[in-house]
LUMFIZA-623156 format. One record per residue (C-alpha): x, y, z; residue in three letters. Coordinates in steps of 0.25 Angstrom, whole numbers, plus 2048, in hexadecimal, padded with zeros to 3 digits. Layout:
% LUMFIZA-623156
XYZALA;...
END
This chain:
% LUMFIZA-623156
11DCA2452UNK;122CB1458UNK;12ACB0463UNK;129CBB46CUNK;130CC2477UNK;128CC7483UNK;12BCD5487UNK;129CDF491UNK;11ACE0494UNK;116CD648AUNK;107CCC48DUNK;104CC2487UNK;0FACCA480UNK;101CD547CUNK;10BCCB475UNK;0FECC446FUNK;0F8CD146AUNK;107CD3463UNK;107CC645BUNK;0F6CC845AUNK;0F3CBB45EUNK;0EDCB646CUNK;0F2CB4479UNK;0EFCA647DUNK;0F6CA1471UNK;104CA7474UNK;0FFCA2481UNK;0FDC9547FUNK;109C93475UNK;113C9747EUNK;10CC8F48BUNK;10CC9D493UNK;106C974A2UNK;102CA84A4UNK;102CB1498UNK;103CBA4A1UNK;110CB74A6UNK;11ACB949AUNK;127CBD49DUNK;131CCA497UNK;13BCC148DUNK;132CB548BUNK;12FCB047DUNK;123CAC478UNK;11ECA546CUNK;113CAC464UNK;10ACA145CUNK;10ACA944FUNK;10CCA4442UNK;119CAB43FUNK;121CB5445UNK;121CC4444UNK;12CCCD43FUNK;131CDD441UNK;135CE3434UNK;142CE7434UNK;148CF342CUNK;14BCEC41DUNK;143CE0420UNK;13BCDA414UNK;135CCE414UNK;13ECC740BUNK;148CCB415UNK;13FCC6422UNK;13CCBA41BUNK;148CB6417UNK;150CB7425UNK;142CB142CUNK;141CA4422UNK;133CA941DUNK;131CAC40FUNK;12ECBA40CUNK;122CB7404UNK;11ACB1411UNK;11ECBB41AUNK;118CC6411UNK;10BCBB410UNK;10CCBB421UNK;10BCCA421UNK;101CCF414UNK;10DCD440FUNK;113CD7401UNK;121CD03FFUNK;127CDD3FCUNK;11FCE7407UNK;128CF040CUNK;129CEB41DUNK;129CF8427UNK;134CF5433UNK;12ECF343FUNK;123CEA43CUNK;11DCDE43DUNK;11BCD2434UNK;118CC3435UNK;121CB9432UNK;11BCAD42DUNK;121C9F433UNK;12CC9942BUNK;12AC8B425UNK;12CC7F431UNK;13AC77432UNK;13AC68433UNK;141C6543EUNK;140C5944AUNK;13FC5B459UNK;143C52463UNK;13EC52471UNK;148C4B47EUNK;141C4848BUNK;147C46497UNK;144C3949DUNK;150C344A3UNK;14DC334B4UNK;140C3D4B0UNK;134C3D4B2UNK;12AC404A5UNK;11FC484ADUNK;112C4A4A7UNK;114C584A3UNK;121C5549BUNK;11AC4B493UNK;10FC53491UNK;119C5E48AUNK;11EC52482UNK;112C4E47FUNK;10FC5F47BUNK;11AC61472UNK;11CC5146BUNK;118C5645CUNK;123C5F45BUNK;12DC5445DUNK;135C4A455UNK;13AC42460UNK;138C3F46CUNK;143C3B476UNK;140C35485UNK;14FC3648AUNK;155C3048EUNK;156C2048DUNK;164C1E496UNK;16DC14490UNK;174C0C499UNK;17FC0349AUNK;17CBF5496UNK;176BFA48AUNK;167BFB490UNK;15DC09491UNK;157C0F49DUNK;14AC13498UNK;144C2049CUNK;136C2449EUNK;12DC27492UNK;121C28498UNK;118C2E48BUNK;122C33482UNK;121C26477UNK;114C28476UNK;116C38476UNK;120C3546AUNK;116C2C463UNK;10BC36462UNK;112C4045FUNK;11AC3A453UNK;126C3B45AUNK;132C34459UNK;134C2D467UNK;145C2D469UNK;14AC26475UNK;156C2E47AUNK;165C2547FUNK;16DC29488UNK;17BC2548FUNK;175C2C49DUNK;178C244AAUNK;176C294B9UNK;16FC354B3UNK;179C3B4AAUNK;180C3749EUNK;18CC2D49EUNK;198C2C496UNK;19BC1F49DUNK;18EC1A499UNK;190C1D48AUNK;19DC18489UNK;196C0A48FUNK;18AC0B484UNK;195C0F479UNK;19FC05479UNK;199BF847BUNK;191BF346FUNK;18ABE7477UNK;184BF447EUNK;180BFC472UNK;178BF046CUNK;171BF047AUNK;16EBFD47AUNK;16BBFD46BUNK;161BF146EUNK;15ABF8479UNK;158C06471UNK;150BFF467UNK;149BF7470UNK;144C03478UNK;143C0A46AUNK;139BFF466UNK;131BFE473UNK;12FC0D475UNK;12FC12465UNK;13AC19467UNK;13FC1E458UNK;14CC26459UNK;158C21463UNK;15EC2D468UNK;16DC2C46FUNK;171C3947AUNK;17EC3247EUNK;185C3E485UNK;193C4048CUNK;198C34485UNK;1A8C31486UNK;1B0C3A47AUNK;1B7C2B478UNK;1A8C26476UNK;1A6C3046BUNK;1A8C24460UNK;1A1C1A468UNK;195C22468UNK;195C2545AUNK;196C15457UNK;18AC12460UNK;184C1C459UNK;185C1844BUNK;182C07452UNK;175C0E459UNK;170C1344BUNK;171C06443UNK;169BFE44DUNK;15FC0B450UNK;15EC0D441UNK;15ABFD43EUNK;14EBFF448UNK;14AC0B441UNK;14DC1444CUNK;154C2444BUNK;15FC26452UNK;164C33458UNK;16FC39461UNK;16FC4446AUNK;17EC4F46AUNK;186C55473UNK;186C6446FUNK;192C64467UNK;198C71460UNK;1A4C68459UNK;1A8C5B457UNK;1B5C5D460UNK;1AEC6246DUNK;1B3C5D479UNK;1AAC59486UNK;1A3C4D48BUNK;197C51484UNK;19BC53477UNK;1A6C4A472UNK;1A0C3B470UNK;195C43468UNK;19BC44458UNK;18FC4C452UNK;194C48444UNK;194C38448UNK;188C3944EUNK;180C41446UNK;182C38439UNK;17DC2C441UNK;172C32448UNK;163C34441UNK;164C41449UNK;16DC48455UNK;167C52461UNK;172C5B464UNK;170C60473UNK;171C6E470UNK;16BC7447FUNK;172C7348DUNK;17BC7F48AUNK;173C84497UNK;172C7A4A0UNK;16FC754AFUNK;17BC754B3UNK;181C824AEUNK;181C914ACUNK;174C974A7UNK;172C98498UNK;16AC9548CUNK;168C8548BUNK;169C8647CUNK;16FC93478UNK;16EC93469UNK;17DC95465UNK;183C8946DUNK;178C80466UNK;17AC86459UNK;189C8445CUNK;185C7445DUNK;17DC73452UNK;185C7A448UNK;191C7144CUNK;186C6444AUNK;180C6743DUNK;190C68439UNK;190C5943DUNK;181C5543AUNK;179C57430UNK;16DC61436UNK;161C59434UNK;167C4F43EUNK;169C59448UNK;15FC5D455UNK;162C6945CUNK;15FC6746CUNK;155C71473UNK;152C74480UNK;145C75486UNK;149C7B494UNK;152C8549BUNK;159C884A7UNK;157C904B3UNK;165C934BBUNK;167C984C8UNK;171CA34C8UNK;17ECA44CCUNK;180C984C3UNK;18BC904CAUNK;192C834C3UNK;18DC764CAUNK;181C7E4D2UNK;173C7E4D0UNK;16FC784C2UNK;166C804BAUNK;155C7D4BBUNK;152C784ACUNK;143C7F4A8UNK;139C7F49EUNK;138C8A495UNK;129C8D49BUNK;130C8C4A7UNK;13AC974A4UNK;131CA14A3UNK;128C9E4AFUNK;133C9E4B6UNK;136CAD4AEUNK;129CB24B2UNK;129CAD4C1UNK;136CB64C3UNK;132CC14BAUNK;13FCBF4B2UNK;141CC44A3UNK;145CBA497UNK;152CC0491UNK;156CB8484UNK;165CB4481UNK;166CB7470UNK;174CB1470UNK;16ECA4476UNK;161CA5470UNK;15ACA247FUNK;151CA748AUNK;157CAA499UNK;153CB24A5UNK;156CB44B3UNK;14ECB54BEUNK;14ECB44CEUNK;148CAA4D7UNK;141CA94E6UNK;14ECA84ECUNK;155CB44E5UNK;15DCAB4DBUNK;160CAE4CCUNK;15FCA64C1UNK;161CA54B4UNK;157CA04A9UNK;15AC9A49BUNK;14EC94493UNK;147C8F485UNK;13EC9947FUNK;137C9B472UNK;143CA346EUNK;14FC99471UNK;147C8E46CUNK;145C9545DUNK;153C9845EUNK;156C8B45DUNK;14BC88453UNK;152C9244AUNK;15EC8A44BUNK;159C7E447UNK;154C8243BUNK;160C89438UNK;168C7C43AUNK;160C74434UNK;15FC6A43EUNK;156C5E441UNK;14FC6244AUNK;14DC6645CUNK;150C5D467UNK;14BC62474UNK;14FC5F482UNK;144C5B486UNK;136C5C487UNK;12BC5D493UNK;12FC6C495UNK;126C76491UNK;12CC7F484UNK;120C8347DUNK;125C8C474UNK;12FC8346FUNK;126C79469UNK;11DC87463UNK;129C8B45CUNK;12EC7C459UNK;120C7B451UNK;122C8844BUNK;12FC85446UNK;12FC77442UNK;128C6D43BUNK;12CC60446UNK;12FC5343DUNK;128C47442UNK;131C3C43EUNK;125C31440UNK;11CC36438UNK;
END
């Protein structure tokens, strides 16, 4: 796949005509609702089988293959070329696609007081095979050890076709938010746990749920080692029905870090118990705060170097995004929260107000600024093709486990095109 740039007086078939390959299929890969509408900045994915390279002054292809990960000798097969033909700076040669990584992908859906209309369910349904796991969240744990259910609607029988693991996903929420107190009821009382613990495999059982996965957030810093012992308990019972276990991590950049988040999560605890973590590395960029990348690539890199130091890699999921932020400027502290939208929704929004795409290198992420009817700015930060292979890049260079996205139902298509480009999806069921 080519990921390309759209620039000043660019078509859709003058971009075609540059990659020699038709229109409608750059069309129809990037789910463009008017071809003729691009927008100066947007990306787009080209459905080519590699991607094209400019010679640089001193480039061979030993060189070229070795800092693309493609071995010289098929790069010359690619191109009808000799291994030692002299290269002439300036021009253009294809790169063929390196081998896939295996890797697991892990899909959240909202569920909690939502409705699962039928287009979300149909992107679901759309984009099952690339997943792992899929995770309805969230079951609410409540005080007596019991578990207010959320709705389901298709999505066991979405998991089932699709060979994907159907995870049910706990939390400590109460009242619409999560609670401390509520975790320090569940954590400290073993008559509970059992309780609880009982009605997880119940539900497991009745619903063919196969991984158990426990987002307990904004727990007590003096619940830190009650947490870890529930943990540990939760694992023997899960583990003698059979069923993963998994847990979801406060962004940590050290073991030390202070704030309500962060201290009752010990990644190096945790990560030996649990078949496999999530760390939530997204929400730098928020609805409540100043506009900015919702994943800027160095804060989540900063996370997930400090986890692999703690956990071994291949139990490790980096978090992802499938959505941005539209700010109305001035941003002011306590204001007006920010319009979470799609990444197809970005750029309708980009092209109603004829606004250009700028790019931001150091957070590897799409924004733009536009003006509304009533004369007010704001200030948009988004997904692309781009920020998402960005993050791609990362996790091969980590060698992680896999991508937890936060959450399905919201149109991405080039996510999912470059997902399959860069990844051989493990099926665990199969």
């Amino acid at each position: 796949m080519q990921i390309y740039t759209v620039k000043p007086g660019d078509s859709i078939y003058s971009i075609a005509q540059r990659f020699q390959i038709e229109p409608a299929k750059i069309s129809m890969a990037n789910q463009l609702p008017n071809p003729n509408q691009l927008v100066v900045g947007q990306a787009i994915v080209i459905p080519i089988n590699g991607t094209y390279y400019t010679i640089k002054p001193g480039d061979t292809l030993w060189k070229i293959g070795r800092r693309l990960g493609v071995s010289y000798q098929s790069i010359a097969n690619a191109n009808n070329l000799s291994v030692t033909a002299p290269l002439t700076p300036g021009s253009r040669i294809l790169i063929p696609s390196p081998p896939k990584t295996e890797a697991e992908f892990l899909g959240y859906v909202e569920t909690s007081n939502r409705k699962i209309t039928q287009e979300t369910e149909r992107l679901i349904q759309q984009n099952a095979k690339y997943l792992t796991y899929l995770g309805p969240a969230n079951f609410e744990v409540q005080r007596d050890g019991s578990i207010k259910e959320p709705p389901l609607n298709n999505l066991g029988n979405i998991a089932t076709q699709n060979d994907v693991i159907f995870m049910m996903v706990l939390a400590n929420i109460e009242n619409g938010a999560f609670s401390a107190e509520l975790g320090e009821v569940i954590l400290n009382n073993r008559e509970i746990q059992d309780k609880l613990l009982d009605n997880i495999i119940k539900t497991a059982q009745e619903k063919n749920f196969k991984d158990i996965h426990f987002d307990f957030e904004f727990l007590r810093p003096e619940d830190r080692n009650a947490y870890i012992a529930f943990l540990e308990k939760a694992k023997k019972r899960l583990q003698t029905e059979n069923l993963l276990m998994s847990v979801a991590l406060a962004p940590k950049t050290s073991r030390g870090q202070k704030g309500k988040w962060y201290e009752a999560h010990d990644y190096k605890a945790i990560g030996e118990i649990a078949n496999f973590v999530v760390t939530m590395t997204y929400e730098w960029g928020y609805s409540g705060g100043p506009p900015m990348a919702v994943s800027p690539i160095g804060p989540v890199r900063d996370v997930l170097e400090y986890a692999i130091s703690e956990i071994p890699s291949k139990k490790i999921m980096m978090g992802q995004n499938l959505y941005g932020y539209d700010w109305t400027l001035p941003y002011k502290p306590g204001g007006e929260y920010a319009k979470a939208i799609s990444a197809q929704r970005a750029i309708e929004i980009a092209y109603r107000y004829n606004a250009n795409i700028q790019y931001n290198v150091k957070s590897q992420a799409p924004f733009f600024y536009y003006v509304d009817e009533n004369r007010k700015t704001h200030e948009v930060w988004f997904e692309d093709a781009r920020s998402i292979q960005a993050k791609f890049n990362l996790l091969k260079e980590l060698n992680l486990r896999g991508m937890a996205y936060w959450k399905l139902g919201l149109p991405f298509p080039q996510n999912w095109l470059l997902l399959e480009d860069n990844f051989k999806v493990i099926k665990r069921l199969t």
